[in-house]
RODREN-20598 format. One record per residue (C-alpha): residue in one letter; z, y, x; residue number from 1. Coordinates in pm, 1 decimal. Each point is the difference from the previous one (the first is absolute). Layout:
rest; c3; c2; c1; nr
a; Z; Y; X; NUM
...
This chain:
rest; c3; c2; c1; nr
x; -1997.4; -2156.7; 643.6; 1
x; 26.4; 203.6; -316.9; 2
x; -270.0; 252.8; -156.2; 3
x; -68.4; 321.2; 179.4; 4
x; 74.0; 306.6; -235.6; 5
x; 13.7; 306.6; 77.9; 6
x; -1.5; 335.5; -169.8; 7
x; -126.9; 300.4; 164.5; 8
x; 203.0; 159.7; 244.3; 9
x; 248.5; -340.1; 2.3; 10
x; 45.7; -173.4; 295.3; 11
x; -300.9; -207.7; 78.1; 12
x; -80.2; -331.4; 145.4; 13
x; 344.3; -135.0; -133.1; 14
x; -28.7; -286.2; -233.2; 15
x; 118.6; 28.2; -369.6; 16
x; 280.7; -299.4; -10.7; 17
x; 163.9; 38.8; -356.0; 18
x; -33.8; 234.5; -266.7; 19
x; 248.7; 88.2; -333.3; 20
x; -73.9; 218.4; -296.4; 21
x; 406.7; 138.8; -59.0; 22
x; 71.4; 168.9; -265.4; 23
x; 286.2; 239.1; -96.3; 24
x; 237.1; -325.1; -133.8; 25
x; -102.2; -226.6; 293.7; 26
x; 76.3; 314.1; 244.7; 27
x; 357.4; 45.5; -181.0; 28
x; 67.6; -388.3; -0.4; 29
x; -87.9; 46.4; 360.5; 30
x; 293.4; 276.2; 30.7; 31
x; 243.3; -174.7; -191.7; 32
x; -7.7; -258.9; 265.3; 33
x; 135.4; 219.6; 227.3; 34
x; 297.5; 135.3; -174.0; 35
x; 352.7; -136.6; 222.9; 36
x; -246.8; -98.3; 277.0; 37
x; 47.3; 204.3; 292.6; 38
x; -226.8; 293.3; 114.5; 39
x; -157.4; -226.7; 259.7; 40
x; -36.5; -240.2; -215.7; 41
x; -365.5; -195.5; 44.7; 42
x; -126.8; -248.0; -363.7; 43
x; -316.5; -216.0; 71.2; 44
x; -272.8; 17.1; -344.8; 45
x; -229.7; -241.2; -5.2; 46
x; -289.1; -3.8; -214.6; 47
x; -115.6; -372.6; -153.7; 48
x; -245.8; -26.9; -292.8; 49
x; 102.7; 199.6; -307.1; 50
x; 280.9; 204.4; 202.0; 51
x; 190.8; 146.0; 221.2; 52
x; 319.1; -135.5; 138.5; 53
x; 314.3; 176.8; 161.3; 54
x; 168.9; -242.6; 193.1; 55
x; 357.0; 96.1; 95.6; 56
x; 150.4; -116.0; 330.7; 57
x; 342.3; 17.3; -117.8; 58
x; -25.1; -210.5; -287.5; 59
x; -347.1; -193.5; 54.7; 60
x; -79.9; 5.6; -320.7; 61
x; -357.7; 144.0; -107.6; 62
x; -1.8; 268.2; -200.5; 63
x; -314.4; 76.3; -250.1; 64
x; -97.5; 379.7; 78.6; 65
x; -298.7; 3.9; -251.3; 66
x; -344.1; -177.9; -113.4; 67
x; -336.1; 74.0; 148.8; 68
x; -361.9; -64.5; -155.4; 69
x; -212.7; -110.2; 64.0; 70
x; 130.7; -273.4; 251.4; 71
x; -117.2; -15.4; 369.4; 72
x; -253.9; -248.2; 68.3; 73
x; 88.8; -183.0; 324.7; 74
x; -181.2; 184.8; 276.3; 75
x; -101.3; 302.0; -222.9; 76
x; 229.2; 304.8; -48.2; 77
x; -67.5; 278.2; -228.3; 78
């Protein structure tokens, strides 16, 4: 199971699974990705050591959204 972490008032006894500092270019790389999809379009990001990952179903492809430091330690999220 992952780490427990919860801020006050946050929903509690739910277990912390990933985590992903974004910034303002990863969150616009992120949007990009969406331009010609349609509205209900759905992308999967997955986050691997030293980033995070759009992965588009149309295309398959992985797409890098941004770095992240330090890297996740297996069984240890930030």
């Amino acid at each position: 199971m992952g780490k427990s972490g919860n801020a006050p008032g946050v929903h509690t006894g739910m277990d912390l699974l990933a985590a992903a500092e974004v910034s303002k270019g990863m969150a616009e790389n992120l949007l990009k990705a969406f331009e010609g999809l349609p509205d209900d379009a759905v992308l999967r990001l997955e986050i691997r050591d030293f980033g995070v990952w759009l992965i588009d179903p149309t295309v398959g492809a992985p797409m890098f959204i941004g770095s992240m430091h330090p890297p996740f330690q297996k069984g240890n999220c930030h």
